[in-house]
C-alpha positions, -999 to +999 in steps of 0.1 A: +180-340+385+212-350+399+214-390+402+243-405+428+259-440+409+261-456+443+230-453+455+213-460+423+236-490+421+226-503+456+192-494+455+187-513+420+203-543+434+181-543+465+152-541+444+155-569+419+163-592+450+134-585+464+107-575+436+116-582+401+091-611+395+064-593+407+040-575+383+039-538+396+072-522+409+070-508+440+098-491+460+104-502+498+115-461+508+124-474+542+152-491+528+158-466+502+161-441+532+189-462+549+208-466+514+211-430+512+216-420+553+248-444+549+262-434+514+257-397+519+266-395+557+292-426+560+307-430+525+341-450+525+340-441+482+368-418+481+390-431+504+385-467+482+387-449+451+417-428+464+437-466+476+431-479+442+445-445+424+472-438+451+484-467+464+479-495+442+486-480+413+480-494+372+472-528+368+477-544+336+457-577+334+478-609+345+504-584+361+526-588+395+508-555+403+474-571+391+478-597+414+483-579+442+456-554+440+432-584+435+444-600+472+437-563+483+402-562+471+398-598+483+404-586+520+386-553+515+353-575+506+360-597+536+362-567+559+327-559+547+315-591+555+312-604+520+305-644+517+320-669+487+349-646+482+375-659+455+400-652+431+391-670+401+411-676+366+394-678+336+420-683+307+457-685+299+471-654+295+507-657+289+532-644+312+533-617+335+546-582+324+555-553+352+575-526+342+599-514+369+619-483+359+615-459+327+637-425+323+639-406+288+659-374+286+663-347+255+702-344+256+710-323+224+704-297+208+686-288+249+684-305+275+645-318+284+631-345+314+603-358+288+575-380+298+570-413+284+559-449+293+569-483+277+543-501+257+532-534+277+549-567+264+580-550+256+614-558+266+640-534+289+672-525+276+706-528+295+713-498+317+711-464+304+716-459+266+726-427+249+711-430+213+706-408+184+672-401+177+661-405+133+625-403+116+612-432+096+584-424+077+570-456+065+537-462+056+537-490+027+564-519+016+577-489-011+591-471+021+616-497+034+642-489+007+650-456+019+661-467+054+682-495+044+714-496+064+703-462+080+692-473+115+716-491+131+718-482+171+690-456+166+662-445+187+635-440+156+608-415+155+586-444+143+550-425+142+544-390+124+533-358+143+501-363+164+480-331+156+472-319+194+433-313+196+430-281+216+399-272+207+384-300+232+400-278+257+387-247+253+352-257+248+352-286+271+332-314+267+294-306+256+268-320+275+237-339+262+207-313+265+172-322+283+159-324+245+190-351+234+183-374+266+150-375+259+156-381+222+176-409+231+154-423+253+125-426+229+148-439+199+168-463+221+179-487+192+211-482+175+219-472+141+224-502+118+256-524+116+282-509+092+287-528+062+318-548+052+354-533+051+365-526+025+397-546+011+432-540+024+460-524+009+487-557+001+509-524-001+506-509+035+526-520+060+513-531+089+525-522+124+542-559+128+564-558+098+571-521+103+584-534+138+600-562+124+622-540+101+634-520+122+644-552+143+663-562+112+678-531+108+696-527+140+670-501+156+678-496+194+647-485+201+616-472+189+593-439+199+561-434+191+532-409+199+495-417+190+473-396+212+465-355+198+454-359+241+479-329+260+501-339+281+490-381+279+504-411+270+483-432+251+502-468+252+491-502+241+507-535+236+532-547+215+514-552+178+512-592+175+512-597+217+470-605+214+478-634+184+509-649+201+488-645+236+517-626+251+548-647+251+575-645+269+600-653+241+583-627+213+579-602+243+621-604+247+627-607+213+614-578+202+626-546+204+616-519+234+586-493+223+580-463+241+549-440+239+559-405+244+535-373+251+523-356+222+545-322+229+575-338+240+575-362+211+566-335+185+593-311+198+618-344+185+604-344+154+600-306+148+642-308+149+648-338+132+624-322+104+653-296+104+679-318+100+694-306+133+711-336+159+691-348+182+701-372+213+687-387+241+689-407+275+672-433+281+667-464+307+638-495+302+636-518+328+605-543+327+598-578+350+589-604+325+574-637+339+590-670+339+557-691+329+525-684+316+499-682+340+458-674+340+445-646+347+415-640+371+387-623+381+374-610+416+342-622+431+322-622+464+286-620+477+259-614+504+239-646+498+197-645+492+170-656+516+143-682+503+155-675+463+191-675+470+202-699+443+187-668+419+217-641+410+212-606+409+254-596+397+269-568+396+304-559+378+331-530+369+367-538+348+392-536+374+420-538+351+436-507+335+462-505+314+502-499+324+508-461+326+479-452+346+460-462+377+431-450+354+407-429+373+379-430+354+388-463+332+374-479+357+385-473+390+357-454+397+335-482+386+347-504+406+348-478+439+311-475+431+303-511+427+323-522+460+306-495+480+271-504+471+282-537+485+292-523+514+260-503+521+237-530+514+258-548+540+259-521+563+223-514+565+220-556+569+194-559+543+179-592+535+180-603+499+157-629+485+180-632+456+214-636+461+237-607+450+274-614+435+298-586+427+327-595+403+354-575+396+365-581+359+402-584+347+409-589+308+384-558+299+412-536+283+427-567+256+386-576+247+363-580+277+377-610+281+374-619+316+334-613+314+329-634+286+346-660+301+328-658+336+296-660+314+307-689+293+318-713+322+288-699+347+258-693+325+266-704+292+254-690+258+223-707+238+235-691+207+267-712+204+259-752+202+292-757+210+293-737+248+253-749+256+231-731+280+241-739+316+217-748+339+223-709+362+212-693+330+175-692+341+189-681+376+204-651+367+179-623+371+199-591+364+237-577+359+244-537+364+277-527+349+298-494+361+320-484+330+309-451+322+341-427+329+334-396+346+306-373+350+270-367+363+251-399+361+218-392+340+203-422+336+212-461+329+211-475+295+188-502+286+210-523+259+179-525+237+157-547+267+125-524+265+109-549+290+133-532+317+123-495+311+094-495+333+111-511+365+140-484+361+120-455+357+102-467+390+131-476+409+148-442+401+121-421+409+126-417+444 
């Protein structure tokens, strides 16, 4: 059966406010009732979810554009009459880093507008550039020798050929069966943790040094396409931005990356593999902060009755990365989680427990923003060093909306068996 996110979500939260200590599980249908008369007949989801894609835009953590989109969500939870809103940091994350204008044009042997974004943490280049576009193949230390003094004011095809899966697209992709879910469902724990790695290679070369060569060598700037995904940009960070926590001086020192979609990027090296000229346009220009600065997470609540110093949260990323808004990665987690807020306060339920939404920045570079909210709020008993804070015992539950698109077929349990019985009751209506 078809299961909405948003009322599940709101209907979950009401619950464990009001019935989680109890020993049976019963459902309160009236309220159920209004949760799904106001998200099925009043629903504000699309138009939040179409602000967030539309309007606002990316936003890479600790971003200009970031920050913005986190005052907009701070008034969009005021509007619904959220209490204890705030913005609040959680770690140093280097400086800020906006791109502002990207163009990359196939000049000879045809002219081509192709589609590209800068990798985050890069720098610009000054004004537009014509360059001559070269392959480096280089995989180990061996490699180097053969482009010695050959790169100087190049744009370098710096990645080989991604192979282009199509087969994804004409089959689409397959669904879990009836038989799978409930195979799933009855073996819920996990194979077992892989073993070890096995040694590296002293030989390879890794993507730093590879970078670093080509910065020695004059390269203008490098291309790169690492998605077989048609007609995407899959683009990162700049390799060493997590260990130097994105600097300002190693993000200008380095030299400008730019991801480039699998067809257009192939079609480069299809004629460079034939020894043919090839030339390009092409413009970078990025905003890189003056300071380093923390980065933050978004939080507000409707507060609890007679338990209201005992949490019910709930959370969605709302960070994506640079070259998309990010639909489904986690816009629409975080469309869902702000209108079960707004239901609940809609309908003017009455929580025992209070219930705190939090929308997480840092999730892309490690789930970092999270893991710090945890650390500082509840603490961890595992690590002597962080302790177990005195909210730990008050948090009853967290419900998390990361789960990209598609129909929503259950909730997973993480392993907590002692849960499965108050879900299956709860979605049962």
């Amino acid at each position: 059966m078809f299961k909405n996110p948003i009322l599940i979500a709101a209907l979950n939260l009401v619950v464990s406010t009001i019935i989680i200590a109890q020993s049976s599980y019963p459902v309160d249908l009236k309220v159920v009732a209004k949760i799904r008369e106001e998200g099925f007949q009043r629903s504000e989801i699309t138009n939040t979810l179409s602000y967030m894609t539309d309007v606002l835009g990316a936003r890479l953590t600790n971003s200009d554009a970031m920050y913005e989109a986190q005052e907009w969500a701070i008034k969009e939870m005021k509007k619904m009459g959220l209490k204890n809103t705030s913005i609040e940091p959680f770690m140093d994350y280097g400086v800020s880093w906006d791109y502002d204008y990207f163009s990359l044009h196939l000049t000879e042997p045809d002219y081509q507008p192709m589609l590209g974004y800068p990798i985050a943490h890069t720098p610009g280049i000054k004004g537009k550039q014509s360059l001559t576009v070269v392959r480096a193949n280089i995989s180990t230390k061996d490699d180097f020798k053969k482009y010695r003094g050959k790169l100087k004011g190049k744009a370098v095809l710096s990645s080989p050929m991604p192979k282009v899966d199509q087969e994804r697209y004409r089959t689409g992709r397959p669904r879990y069966t009836e038989e799978q879910l409930k195979e799933i469902s009855d073996n819920p724990f996990p194979d077992p943790p892989r073993g070890p790695r096995p040694p590296a290679n002293p030989n390879l070369v890794s993507a730093v040094e590879k970078n670093k060569f080509y910065k020695d060598e004059g390269v203008a700037v490098i291309l790169e396409s690492r998605s077989g995904w048609i007609a995407a940009v899959r683009g990162f960070a700049r390799p060493g931005a997590k260990i130097d926590v994105y600097d300002r001086n190693e993000t200008l020192n380095h030299l400008p990356i730019v991801a480039v979609t699998p067809e257009h990027y192939n079609r480069m090296y299809r004629i460079a593999e034939r020894g043919i000229k090839i030339k390009i346009d092409i413009e970078i220009s990025t905003t890189v902060g003056q300071k380093r600065r923390d980065a933050r997470n978004v939080l507000g609540e409707i507060p609890g009755s007679d338990l209201k110093d005992e949490i019910v949260m709930l959370g969605a990323h709302f960070d994506t990365w640079h070259a998309s808004p990010n639909a489904s990665d986690n816009s629409s987690g975080v469309a869902v989680m702000l209108e079960a807020m707004r239901i609940l306060k809609k309908i003017d339920v009455k929580p025992r427990r209070t219930i705190r939404v939090a929308l997480w920045s840092g999730e892309e570079q490690g789930l970092h923003g999270s893991r710090e909210y945890v650390y500082k709020h509840f603490g961890n008993p595992n690590d002597p060093k962080i302790g177990k804070k005195k909210a730990y015992d008050k948090l009853s539950a967290y419900f998390n909306q990361d789960y990209g698109p598609g129909q929503y077929r259950g909730i997973f349990l993480q392993e907590n068996e002692h849960v499965r019985e108050i879900f299956a009751s709860w979605m049962e209506p």
